[in-house]
Structures are given as structure tokens and as C-alpha cells.
C-alpha positions in Angstrom: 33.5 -29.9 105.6 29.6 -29.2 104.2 27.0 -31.0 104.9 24.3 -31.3 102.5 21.9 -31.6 104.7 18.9 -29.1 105.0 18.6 -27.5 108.1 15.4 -26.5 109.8 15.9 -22.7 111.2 13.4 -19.6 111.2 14.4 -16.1 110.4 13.7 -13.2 112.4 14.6 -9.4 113.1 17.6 -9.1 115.9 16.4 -7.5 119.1 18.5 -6.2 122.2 17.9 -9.7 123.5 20.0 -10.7 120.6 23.1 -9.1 120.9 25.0 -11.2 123.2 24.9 -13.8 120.8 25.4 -11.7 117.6 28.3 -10.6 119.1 30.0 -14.4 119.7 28.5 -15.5 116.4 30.0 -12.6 114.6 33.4 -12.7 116.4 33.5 -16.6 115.7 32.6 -16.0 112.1 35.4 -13.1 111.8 38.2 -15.3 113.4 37.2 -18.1 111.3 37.3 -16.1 107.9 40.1 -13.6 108.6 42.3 -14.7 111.0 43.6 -17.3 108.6 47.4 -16.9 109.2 46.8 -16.7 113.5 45.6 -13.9 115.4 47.2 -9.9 115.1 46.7 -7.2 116.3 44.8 -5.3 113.7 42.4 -8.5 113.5 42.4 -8.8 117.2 41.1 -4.9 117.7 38.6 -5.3 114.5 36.9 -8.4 115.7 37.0 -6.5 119.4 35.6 -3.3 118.7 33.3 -4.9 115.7 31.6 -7.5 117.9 31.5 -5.2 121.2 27.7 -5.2 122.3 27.8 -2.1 123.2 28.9 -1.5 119.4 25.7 -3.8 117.9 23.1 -2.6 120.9 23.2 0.6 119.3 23.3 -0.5 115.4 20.0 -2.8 116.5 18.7 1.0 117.4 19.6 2.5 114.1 16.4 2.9 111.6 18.6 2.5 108.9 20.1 -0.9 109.8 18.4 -4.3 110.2 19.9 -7.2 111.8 18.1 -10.7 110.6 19.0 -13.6 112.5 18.8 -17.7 111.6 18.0 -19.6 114.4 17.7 -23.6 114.5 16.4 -25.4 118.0 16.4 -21.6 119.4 20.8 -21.2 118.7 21.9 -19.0 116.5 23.4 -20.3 113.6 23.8 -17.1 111.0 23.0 -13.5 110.7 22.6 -10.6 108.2 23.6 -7.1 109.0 21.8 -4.1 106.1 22.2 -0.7 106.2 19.5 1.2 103.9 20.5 4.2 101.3 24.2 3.4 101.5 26.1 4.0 98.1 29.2 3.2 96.9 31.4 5.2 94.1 31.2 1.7 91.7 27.8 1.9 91.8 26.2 5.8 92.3 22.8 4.8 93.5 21.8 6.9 96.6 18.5 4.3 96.9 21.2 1.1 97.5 21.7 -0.9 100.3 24.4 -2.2 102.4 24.7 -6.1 102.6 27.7 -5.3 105.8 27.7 -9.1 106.9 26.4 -12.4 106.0 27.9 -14.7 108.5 27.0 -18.4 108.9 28.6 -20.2 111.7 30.7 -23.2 109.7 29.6 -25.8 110.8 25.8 -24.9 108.9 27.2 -23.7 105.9 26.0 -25.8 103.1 22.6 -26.0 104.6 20.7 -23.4 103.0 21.3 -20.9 105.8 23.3 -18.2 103.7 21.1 -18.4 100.8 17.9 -18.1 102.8 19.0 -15.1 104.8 20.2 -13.4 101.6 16.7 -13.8 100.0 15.0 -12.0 103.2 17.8 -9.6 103.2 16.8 -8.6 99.7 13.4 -8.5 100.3 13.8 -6.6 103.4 15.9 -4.0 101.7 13.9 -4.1 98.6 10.4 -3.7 101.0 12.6 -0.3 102.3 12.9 1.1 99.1 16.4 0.3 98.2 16.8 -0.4 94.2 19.9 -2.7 94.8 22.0 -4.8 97.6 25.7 -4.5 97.3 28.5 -6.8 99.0 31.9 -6.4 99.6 34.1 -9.6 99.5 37.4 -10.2 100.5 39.4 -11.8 97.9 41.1 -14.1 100.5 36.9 -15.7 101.4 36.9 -18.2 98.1 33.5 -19.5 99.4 31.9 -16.1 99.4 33.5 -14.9 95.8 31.7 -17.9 94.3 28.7 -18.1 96.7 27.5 -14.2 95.4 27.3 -14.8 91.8 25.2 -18.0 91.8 22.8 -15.6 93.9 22.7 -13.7 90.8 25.2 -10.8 91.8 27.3 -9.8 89.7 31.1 -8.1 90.3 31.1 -4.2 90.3 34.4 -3.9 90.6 37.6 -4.1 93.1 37.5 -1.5 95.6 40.2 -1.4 99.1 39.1 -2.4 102.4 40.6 -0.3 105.2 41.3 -2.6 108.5 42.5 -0.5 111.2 45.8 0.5 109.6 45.8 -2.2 106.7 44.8 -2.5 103.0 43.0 -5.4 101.9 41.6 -6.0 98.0 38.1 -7.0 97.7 35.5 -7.4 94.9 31.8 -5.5 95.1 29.0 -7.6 94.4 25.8 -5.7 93.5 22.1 -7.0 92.5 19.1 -4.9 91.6 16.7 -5.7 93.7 12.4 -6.1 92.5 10.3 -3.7 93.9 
């Protein structure tokens, strides 16, 4: 269920102080989205290792990743995960960048969340140089196949996601970005 309803949130950059809850918000996201069918082992180990805080400490250190957080009433309701000058073989760009999450908790989807944190991730890759923000989708998240083109991305193509030992299809959304 959506509600319609705006919500008032801020967005800011993720800080060590952050990663506690970036790693529940991202595991509740992942078990939400993927874990459709019940809990298995290769989900359980990707949400585990994925979501550790040790794991997102030290991508919050990286210079080449930026973690931008939605916050309403000081919770955390959504985040964006970017990783600068990271190509992909559908699209050959060595300037692109990495959109590696967008995660909303569900209950404030439909609120403007996703679409506002995509905007600042695009201007925050874009203000870093990168020519274009890419996506990977899994075919299995309808929401987020149809979400990425009205955001004006369009499908690159239909590359395979490796989880742990597993194959999964997806579709690569990509979107030059303005300087």
C-alpha cells in the first residue's frame, strides 16, 4: 500500500554515525525486495555480509562512494549508495557512475522519497564529474523497472547479476547526466 501523501524529510551525506542504521534500513529493504519466496541461504549471506557495518563503515570512507541518506522526524526512511567512475560493458563510459542502491523503507514509498534522493544522487554524481548514472534492476522489483524510466532512464540492456553462487537477469538503466 502507497500513500500519496508527501512526506517532509531532509537529505544529507551518511556519516560513521550513520551506519548502524544504514545497515537495518538496507537489510529491511533487501529482505523486503528479494527474499520474496522466504529466506535462503544465498539471500541470507548477501543481506549479512552486504549490510555488515563493518562492510558500510569502510565504503562511507571510500572517496569514490557517497552515501545520501532521507531522514523524516530524525529516522531514516531511505538511502542512496554511488560509486564515481564505474563503467559497465553496455555502456563504455569510464566518466559514469554507479547508482548501487536506492532503497526506501515501504512504508514511504510513494512519498517522494525515491524520486528526491535520485535527483541529489544525480547531481551529486554529476557535481563529481561523472557524464551518466547507471542502475541495475532486478527483473523480479516491478516497482523499480517502471519507477527508472519515468525518471527519464532509459534501458541499456540486460546484463546477469551474480548472488553468491546464483544467476539473476536484470535490466541496466542509464541517464546522462548535465554538467
Amino acid at each position: 500500500m502507497h500513500n500519496s501523501d508527501k512526506l517532509d524529510f531532509t537529505l544529507h551525506a551518511a556519516t560513521q554515525s550513520d551506519v548502524l542504521t544504514i545497515a537495518a534500513l538496507g537489510m529491511q529493504v533487501f529482505m523486503d525486495t528479494y527474499a520474496t519466496e522466504g529466506v535462503r541461504e544465498a539471500i541470507a549471506r548477501e543481506a549479512l555480509e552486504s549490510f555488515a557495518p563493518e562492510t558500510l563503515s569502510l565504503l562511507i570512507k571510500r572517496p569514490d562512494t557517497v552515501f545520501l541518506l532521507a531522514e523524516a522526524s530524525q529516522h531514516l526512511v531511505g538511502f542512496a549508495q554511488i560509486c564515481l567512475q564505474t563503467d559497465h560493458a553496455l555502456i563504455g563510459d569510464q566518466h559514469a557512475a554507479e547508482l548501487q542502491r536506492l532503497y526506501v523503507q515501504e512504508r514511504f514509498t510513494g512519498r517522494g522519497v525515491g524520486g528526491q534522493l535520485l535527483q541529489r544522487a544525480e547531481r551529486e554524481a554529476s557535481g563529481r564529474d561523472a557524464s551518466r548514472l547507471w542502475a541495475t534492476v532486478w527483473v523480479g522489483n516491478p516497482r523499480a523497472l517502471l519507477f527508472y524510466p519515468r525518471q527519464g532512464y532509459e534501458n541499456a540492456g540486460s546484463p546477469v547479476h551474480r548472488l553468491q553462487a546464483e544467476t539473476h537477469e536484470n535490466v541496466l538503466f542509464c541517464k546522462p547526466l548535465k554538467p
